[in-house]
Structure formats: C-alpha cells, structure tokens
PDB file of N, CA, C and O in Angstrom:
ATOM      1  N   UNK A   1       5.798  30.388 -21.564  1.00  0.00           N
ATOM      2  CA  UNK A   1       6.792  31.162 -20.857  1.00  0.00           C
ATOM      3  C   UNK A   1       6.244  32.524 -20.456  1.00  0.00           C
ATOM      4  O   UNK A   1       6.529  33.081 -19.396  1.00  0.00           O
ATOM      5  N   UNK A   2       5.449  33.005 -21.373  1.00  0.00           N
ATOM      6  CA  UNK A   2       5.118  34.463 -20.828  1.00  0.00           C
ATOM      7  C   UNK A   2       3.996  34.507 -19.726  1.00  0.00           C
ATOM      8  O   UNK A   2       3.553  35.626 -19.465  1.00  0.00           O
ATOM      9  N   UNK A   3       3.541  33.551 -19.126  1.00  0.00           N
ATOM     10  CA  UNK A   3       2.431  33.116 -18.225  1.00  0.00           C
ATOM     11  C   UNK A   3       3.160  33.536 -17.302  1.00  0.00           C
ATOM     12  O   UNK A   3       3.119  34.555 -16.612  1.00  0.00           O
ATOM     13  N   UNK A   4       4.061  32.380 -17.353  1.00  0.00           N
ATOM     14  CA  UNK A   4       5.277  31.771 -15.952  1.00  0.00           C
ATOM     15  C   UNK A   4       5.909  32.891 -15.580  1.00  0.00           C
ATOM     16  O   UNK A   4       5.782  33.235 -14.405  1.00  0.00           O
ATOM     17  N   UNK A   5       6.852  33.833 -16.628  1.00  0.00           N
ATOM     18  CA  UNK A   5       7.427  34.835 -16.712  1.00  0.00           C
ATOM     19  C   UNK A   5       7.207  36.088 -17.274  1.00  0.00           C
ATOM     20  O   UNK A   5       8.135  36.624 -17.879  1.00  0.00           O
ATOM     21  N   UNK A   6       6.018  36.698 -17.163  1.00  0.00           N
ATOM     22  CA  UNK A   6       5.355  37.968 -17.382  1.00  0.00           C
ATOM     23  C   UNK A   6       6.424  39.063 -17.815  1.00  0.00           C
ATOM     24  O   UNK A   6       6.801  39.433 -18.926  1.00  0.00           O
ATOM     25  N   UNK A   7       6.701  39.366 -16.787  1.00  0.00           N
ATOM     26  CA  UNK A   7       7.861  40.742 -16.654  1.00  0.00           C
ATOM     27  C   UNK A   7       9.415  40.174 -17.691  1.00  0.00           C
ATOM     28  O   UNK A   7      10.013  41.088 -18.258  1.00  0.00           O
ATOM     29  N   UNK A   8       9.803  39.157 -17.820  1.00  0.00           N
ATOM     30  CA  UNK A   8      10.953  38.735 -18.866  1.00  0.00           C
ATOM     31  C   UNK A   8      10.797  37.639 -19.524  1.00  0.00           C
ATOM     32  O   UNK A   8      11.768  36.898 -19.370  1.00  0.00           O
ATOM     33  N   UNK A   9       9.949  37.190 -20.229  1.00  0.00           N
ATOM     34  CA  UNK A   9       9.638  35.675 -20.921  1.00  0.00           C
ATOM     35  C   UNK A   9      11.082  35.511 -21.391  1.00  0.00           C
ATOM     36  O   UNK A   9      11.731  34.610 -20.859  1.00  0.00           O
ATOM     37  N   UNK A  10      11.896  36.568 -22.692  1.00  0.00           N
ATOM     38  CA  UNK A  10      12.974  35.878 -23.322  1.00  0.00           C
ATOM     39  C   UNK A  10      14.256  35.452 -22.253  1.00  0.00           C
ATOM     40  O   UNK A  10      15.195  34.679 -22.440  1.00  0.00           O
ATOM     41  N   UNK A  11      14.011  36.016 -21.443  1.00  0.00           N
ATOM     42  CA  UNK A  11      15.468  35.569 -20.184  1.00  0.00           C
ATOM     43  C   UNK A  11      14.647  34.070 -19.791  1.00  0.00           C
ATOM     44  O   UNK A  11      15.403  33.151 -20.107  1.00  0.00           O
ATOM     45  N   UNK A  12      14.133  33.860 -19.559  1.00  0.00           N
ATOM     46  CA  UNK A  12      13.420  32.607 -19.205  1.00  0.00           C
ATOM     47  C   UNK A  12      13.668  31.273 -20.699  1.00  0.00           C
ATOM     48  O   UNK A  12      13.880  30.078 -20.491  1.00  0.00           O
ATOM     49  N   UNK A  13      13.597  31.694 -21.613  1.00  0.00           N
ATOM     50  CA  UNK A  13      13.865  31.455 -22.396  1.00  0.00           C
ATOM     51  C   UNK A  13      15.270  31.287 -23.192  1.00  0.00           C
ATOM     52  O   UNK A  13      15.576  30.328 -23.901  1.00  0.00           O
ATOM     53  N   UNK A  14      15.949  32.280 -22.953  1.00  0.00           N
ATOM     54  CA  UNK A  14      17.190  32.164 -22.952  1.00  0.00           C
ATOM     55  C   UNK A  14      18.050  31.018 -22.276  1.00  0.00           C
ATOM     56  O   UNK A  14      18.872  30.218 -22.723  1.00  0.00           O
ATOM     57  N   UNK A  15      17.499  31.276 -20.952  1.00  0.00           N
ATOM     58  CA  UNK A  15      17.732  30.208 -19.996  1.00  0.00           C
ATOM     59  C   UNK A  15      17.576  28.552 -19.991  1.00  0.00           C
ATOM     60  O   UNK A  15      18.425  28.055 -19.251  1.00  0.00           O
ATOM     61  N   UNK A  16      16.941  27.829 -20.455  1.00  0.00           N
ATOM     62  CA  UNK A  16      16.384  27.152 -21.496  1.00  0.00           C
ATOM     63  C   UNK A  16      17.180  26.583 -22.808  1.00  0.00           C
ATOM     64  O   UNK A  16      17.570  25.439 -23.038  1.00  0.00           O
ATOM     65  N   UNK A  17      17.244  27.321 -23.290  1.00  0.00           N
ATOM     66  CA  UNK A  17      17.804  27.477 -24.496  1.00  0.00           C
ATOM     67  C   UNK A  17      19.402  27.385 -24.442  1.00  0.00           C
ATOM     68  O   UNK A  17      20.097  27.256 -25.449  1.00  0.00           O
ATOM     69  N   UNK A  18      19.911  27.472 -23.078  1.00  0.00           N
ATOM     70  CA  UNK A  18      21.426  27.624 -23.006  1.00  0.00           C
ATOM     71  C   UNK A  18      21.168  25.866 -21.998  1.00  0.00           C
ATOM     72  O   UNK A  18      22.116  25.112 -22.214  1.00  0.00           O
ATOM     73  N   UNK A  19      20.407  25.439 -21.325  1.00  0.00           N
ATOM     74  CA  UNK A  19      20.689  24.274 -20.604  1.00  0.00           C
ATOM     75  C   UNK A  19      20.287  23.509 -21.867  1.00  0.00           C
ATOM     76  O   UNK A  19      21.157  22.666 -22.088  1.00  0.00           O
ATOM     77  N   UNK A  20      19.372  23.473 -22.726  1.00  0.00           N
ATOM     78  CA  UNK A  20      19.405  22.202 -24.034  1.00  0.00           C
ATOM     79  C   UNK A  20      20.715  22.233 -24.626  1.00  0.00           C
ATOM     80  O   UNK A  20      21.366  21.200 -24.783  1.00  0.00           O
ATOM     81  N   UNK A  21      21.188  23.526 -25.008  1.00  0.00           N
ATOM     82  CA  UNK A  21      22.623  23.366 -25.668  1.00  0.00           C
ATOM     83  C   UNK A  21      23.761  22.593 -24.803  1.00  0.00           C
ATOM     84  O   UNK A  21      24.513  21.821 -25.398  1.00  0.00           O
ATOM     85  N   UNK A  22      23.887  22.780 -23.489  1.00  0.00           N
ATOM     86  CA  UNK A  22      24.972  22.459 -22.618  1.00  0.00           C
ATOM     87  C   UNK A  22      24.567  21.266 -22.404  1.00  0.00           C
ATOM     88  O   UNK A  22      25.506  20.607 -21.956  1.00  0.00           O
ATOM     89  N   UNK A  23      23.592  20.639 -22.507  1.00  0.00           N
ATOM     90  CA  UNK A  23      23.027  19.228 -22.820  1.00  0.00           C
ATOM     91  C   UNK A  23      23.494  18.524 -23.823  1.00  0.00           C
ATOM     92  O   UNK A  23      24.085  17.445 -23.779  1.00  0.00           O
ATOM     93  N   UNK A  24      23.123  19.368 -25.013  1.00  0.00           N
ATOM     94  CA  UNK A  24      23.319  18.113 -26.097  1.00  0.00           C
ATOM     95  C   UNK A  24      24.619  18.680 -26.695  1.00  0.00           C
ATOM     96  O   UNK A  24      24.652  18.580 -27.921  1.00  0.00           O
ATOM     97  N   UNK A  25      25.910  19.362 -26.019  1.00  0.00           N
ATOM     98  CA  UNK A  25      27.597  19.025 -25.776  1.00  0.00           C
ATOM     99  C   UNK A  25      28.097  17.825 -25.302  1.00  0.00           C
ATOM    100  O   UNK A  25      28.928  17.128 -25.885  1.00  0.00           O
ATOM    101  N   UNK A  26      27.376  17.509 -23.821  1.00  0.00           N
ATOM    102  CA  UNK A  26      27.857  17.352 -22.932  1.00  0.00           C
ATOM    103  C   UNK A  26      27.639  15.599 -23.199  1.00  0.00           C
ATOM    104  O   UNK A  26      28.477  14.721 -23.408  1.00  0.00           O
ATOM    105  N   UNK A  27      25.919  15.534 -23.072  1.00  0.00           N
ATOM    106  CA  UNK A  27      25.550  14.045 -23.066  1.00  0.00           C
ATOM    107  C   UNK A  27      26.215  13.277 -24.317  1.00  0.00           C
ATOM    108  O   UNK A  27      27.211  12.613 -24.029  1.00  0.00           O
ATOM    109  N   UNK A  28      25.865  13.273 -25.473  1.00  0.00           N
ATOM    110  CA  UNK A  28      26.898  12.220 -25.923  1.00  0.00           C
ATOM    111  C   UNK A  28      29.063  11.814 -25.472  1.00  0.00           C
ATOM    112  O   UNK A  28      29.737  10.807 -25.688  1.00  0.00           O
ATOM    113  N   UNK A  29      29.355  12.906 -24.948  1.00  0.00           N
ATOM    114  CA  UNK A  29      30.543  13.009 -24.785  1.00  0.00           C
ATOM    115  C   UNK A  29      30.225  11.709 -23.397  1.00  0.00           C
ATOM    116  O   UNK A  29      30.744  10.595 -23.469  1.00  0.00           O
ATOM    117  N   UNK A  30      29.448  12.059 -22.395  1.00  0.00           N
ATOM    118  CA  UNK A  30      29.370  11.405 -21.142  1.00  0.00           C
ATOM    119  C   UNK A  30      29.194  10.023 -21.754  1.00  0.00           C
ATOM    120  O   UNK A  30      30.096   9.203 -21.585  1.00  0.00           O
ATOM    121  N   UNK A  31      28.105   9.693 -22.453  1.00  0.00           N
ATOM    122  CA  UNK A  31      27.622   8.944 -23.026  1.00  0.00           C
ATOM    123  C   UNK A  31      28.503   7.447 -23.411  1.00  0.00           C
ATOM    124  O   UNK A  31      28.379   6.255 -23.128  1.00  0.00           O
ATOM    125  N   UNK A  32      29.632   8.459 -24.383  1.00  0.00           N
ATOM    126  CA  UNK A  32      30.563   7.853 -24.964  1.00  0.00           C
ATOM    127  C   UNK A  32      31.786   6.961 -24.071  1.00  0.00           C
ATOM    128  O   UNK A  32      32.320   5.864 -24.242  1.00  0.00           O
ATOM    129  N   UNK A  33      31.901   7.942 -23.143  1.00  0.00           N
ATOM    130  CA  UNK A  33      32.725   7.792 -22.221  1.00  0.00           C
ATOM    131  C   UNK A  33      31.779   6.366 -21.297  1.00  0.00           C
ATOM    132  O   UNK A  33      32.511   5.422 -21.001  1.00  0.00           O
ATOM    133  N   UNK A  34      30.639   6.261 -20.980  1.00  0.00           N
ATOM    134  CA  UNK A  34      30.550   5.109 -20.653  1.00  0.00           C
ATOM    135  C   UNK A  34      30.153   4.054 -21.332  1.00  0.00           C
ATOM    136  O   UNK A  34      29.890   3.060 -20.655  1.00  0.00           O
ATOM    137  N   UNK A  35      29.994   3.958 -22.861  1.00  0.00           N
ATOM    138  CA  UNK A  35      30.059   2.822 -23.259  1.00  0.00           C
ATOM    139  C   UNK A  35      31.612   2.687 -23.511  1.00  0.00           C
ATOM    140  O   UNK A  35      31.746   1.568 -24.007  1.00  0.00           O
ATOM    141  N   UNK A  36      32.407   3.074 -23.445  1.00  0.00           N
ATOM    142  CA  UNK A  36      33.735   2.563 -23.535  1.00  0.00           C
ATOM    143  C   UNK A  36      34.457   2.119 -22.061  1.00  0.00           C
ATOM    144  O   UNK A  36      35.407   1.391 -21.774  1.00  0.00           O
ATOM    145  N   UNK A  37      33.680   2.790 -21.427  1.00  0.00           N
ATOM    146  CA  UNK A  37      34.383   2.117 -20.278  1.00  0.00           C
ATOM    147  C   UNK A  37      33.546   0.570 -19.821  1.00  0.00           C
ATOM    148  O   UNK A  37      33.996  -0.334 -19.118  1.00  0.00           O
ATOM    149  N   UNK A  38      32.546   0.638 -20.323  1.00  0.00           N
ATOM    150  CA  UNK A  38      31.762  -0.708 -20.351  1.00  0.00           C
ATOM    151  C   UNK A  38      31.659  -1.733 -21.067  1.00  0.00           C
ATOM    152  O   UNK A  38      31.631  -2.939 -20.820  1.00  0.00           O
ATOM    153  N   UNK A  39      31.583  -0.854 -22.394  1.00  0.00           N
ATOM    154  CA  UNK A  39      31.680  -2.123 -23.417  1.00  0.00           C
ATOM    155  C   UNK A  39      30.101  -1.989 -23.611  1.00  0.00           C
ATOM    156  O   UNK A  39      29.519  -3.042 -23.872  1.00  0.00           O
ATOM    157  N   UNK A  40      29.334  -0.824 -23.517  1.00  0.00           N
ATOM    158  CA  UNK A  40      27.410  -0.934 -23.747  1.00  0.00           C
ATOM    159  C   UNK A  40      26.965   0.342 -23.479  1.00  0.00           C
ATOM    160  O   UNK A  40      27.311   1.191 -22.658  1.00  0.00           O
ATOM    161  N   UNK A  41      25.829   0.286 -24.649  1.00  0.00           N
ATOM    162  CA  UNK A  41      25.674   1.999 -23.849  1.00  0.00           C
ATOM    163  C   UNK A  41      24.584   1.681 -22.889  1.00  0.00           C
ATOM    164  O   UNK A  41      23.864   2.629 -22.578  1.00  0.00           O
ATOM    165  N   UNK A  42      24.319   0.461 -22.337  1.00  0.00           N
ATOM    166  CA  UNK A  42      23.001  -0.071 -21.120  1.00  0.00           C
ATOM    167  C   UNK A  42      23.007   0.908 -20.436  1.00  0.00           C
ATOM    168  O   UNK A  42      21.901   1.333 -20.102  1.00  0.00           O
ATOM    169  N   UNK A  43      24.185   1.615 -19.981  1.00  0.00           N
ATOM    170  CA  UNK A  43      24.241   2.727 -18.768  1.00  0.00           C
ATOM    171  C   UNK A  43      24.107   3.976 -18.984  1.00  0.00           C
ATOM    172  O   UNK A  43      24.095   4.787 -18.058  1.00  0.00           O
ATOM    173  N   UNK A  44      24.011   4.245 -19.984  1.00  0.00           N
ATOM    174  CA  UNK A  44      24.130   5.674 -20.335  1.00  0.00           C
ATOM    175  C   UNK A  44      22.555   5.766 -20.999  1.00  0.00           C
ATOM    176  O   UNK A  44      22.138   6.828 -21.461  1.00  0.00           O
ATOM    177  N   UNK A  45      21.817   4.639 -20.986  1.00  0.00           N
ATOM    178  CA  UNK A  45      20.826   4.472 -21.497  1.00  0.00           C
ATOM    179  C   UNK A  45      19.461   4.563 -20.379  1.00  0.00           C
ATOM    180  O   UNK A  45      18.373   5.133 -20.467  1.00  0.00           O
ATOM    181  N   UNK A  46      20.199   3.571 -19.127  1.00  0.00           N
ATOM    182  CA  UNK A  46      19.368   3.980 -17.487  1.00  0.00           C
ATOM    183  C   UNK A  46      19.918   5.300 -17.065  1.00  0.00           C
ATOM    184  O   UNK A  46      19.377   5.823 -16.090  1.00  0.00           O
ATOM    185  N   UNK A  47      20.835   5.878 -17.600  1.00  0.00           N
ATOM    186  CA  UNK A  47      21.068   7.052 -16.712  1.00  0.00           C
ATOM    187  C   UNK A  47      19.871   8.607 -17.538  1.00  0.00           C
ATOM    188  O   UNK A  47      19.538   9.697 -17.073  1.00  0.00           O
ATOM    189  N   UNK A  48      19.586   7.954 -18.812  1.00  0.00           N
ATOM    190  CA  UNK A  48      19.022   9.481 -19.387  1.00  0.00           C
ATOM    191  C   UNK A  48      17.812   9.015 -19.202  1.00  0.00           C
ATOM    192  O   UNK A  48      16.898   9.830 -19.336  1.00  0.00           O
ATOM    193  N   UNK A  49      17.390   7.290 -18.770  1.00  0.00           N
ATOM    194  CA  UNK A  49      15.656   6.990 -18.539  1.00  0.00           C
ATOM    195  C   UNK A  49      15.511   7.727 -17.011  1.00  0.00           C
ATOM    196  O   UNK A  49      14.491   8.389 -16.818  1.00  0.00           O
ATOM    197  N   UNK A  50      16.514   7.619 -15.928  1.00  0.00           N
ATOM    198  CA  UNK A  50      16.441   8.338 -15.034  1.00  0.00           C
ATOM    199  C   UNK A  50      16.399   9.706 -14.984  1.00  0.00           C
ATOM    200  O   UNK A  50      15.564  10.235 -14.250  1.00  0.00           O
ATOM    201  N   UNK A  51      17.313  10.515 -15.772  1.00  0.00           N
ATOM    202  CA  UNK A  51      16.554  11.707 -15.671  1.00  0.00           C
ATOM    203  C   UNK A  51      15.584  12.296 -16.363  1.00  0.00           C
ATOM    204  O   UNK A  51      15.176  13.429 -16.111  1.00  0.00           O
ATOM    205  N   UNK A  52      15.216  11.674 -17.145  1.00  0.00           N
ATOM    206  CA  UNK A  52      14.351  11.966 -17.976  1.00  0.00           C
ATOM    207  C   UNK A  52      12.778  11.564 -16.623  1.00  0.00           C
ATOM    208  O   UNK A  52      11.852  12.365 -16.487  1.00  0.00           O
ATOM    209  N   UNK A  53      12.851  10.379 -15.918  1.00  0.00           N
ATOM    210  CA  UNK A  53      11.856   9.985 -15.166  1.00  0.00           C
ATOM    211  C   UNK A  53      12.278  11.257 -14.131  1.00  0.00           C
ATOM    212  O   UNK A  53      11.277  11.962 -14.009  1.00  0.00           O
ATOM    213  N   UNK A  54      13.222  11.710 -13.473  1.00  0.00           N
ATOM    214  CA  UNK A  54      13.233  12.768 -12.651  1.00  0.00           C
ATOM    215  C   UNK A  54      12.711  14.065 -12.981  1.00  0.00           C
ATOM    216  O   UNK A  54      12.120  14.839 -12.228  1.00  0.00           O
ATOM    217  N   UNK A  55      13.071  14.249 -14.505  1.00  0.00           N
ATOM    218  CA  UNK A  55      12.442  15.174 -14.697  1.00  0.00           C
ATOM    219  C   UNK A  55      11.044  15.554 -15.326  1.00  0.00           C
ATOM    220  O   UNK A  55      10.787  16.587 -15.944  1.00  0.00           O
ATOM    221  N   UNK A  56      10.128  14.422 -15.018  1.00  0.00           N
ATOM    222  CA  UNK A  56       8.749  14.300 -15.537  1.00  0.00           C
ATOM    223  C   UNK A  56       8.332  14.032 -13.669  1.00  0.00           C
ATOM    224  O   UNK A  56       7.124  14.092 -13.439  1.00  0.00           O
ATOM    225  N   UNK A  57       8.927  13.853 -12.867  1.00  0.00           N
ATOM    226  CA  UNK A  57       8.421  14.093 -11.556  1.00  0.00           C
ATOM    227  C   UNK A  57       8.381  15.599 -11.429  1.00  0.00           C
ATOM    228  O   UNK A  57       7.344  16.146 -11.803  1.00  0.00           O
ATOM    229  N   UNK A  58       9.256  16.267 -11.005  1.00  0.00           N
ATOM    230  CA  UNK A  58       9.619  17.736 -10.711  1.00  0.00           C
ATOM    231  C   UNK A  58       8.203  17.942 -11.704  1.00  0.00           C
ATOM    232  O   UNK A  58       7.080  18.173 -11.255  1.00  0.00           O
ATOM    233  N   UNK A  59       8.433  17.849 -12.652  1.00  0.00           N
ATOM    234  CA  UNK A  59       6.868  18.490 -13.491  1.00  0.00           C
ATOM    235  C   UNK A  59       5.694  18.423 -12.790  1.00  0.00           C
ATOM    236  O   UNK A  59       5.073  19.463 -12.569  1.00  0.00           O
ATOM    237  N   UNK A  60       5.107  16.875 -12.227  1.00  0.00           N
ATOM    238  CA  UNK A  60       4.201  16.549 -11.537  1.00  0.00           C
ATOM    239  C   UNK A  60       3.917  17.123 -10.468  1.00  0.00           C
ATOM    240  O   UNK A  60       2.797  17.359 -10.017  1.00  0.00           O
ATOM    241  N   UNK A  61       5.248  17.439  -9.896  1.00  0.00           N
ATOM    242  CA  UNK A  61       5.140  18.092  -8.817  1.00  0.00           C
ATOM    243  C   UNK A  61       4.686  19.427  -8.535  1.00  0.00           C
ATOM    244  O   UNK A  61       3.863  19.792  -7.695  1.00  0.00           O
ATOM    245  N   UNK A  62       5.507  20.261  -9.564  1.00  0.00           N
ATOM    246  CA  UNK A  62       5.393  21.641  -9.722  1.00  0.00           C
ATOM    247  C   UNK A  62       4.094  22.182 -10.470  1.00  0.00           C
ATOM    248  O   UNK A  62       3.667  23.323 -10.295  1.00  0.00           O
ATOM    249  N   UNK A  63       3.408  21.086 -11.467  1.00  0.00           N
ATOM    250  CA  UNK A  63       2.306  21.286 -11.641  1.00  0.00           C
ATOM    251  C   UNK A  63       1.116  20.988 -10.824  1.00  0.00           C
ATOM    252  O   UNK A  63       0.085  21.479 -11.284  1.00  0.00           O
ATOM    253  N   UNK A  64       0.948  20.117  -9.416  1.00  0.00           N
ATOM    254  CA  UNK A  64       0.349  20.006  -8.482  1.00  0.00           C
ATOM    255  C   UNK A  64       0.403  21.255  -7.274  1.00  0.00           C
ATOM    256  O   UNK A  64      -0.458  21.685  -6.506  1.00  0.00           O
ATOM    257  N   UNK A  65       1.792  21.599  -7.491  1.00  0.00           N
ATOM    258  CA  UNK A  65       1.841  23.422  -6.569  1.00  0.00           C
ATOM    259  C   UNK A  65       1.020  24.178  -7.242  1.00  0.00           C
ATOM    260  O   UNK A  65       0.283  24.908  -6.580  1.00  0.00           O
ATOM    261  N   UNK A  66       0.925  24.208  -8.688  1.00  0.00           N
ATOM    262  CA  UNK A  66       0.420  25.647  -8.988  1.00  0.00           C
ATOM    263  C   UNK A  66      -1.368  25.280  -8.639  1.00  0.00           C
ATOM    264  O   UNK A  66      -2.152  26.132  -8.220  1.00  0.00           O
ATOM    265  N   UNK A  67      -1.793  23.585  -8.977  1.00  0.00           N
ATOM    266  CA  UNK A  67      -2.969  23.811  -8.701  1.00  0.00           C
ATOM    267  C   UNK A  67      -3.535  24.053  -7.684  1.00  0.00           C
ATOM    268  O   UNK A  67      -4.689  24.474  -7.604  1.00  0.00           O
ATOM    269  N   UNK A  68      -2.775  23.811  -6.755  1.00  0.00           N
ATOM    270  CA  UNK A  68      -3.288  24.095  -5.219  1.00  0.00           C
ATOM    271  C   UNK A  68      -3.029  25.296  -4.658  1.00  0.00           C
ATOM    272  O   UNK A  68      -3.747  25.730  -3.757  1.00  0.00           O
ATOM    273  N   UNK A  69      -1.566  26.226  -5.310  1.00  0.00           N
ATOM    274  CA  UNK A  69      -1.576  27.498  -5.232  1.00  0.00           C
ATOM    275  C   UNK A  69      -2.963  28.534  -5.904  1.00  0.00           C
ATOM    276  O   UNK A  69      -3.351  29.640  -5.527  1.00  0.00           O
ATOM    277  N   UNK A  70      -3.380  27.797  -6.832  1.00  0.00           N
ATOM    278  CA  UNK A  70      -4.727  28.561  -7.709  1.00  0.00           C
ATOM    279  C   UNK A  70      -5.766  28.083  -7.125  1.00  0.00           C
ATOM    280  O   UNK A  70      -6.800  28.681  -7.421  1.00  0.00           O
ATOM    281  N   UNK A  71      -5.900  27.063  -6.267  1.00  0.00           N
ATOM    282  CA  UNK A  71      -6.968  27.040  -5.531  1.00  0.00           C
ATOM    283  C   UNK A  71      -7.330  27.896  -4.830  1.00  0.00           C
ATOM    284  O   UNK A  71      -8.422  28.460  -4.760  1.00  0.00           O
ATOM    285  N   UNK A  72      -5.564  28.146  -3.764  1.00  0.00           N
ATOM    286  CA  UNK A  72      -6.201  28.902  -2.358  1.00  0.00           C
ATOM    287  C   UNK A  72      -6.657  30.128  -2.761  1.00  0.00           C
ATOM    288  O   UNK A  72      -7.328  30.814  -1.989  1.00  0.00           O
ATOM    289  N   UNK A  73      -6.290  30.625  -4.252  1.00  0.00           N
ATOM    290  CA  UNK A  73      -6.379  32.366  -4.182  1.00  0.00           C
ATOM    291  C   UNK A  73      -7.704  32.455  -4.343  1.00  0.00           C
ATOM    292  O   UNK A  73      -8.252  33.557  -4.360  1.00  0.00           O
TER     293      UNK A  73
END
C-alpha cells in the first residue's frame, strides 16, 4: 500500500478494510437468500467463483498497466 499510496497508505487501507467488512455482512446474508430461494447454494457458489474470477482479471489487468506504464518512463 505505501508504494501504490505514498502520500496516505492508511486511507487506502482503511478503504479496504471497510469493503472486506461490507463483504463479509453482506455475502452470507445474499448467499442465504439464494439457497432458499433455490433449494442449493450452486448459485451463490458460481456467483462468488465469478467474482472472485473478475476480480483476479482487473488484477491482470492493472498489473499489465503498471508494467507498461514502467516501461515507457
């Protein structure tokens, strides 16, 4: 964090730290709510492999900007 965010690492961090919490409120409640409306948690099971796969793209991605941003300099 202090790489990324020099001038405020703990706000960066903070930040972070408040989307894991509002996460792990939120997802079992969602969670719950669709194995009962299904009868399985199959769906709630493709829905966190999906973001979990979305959010290991955005990574790929954003770690392919910085290398090509550190190239050009």
């Amino acid at each position: 964090m202090g790489r990324a965010f020099p001038a405020n690492p703990a706000k960066a961090m903070a930040r972070l730290t408040l989307s894991y919490g509002v996460a792990q409120v939120l997802a079992p409640a969602l969670a719950g709510q669709m194995a009962q409306a299904s009868g399985s948690y199959r769906g709630a099971l493709l829905l966190t492999a999906a973001v979990m796969g979305a959010g290991m793209a955005l990574l790929v991605v954003l770690m392919a900007r910085k290398r090509v941003a550190g190239t050009a300099a």
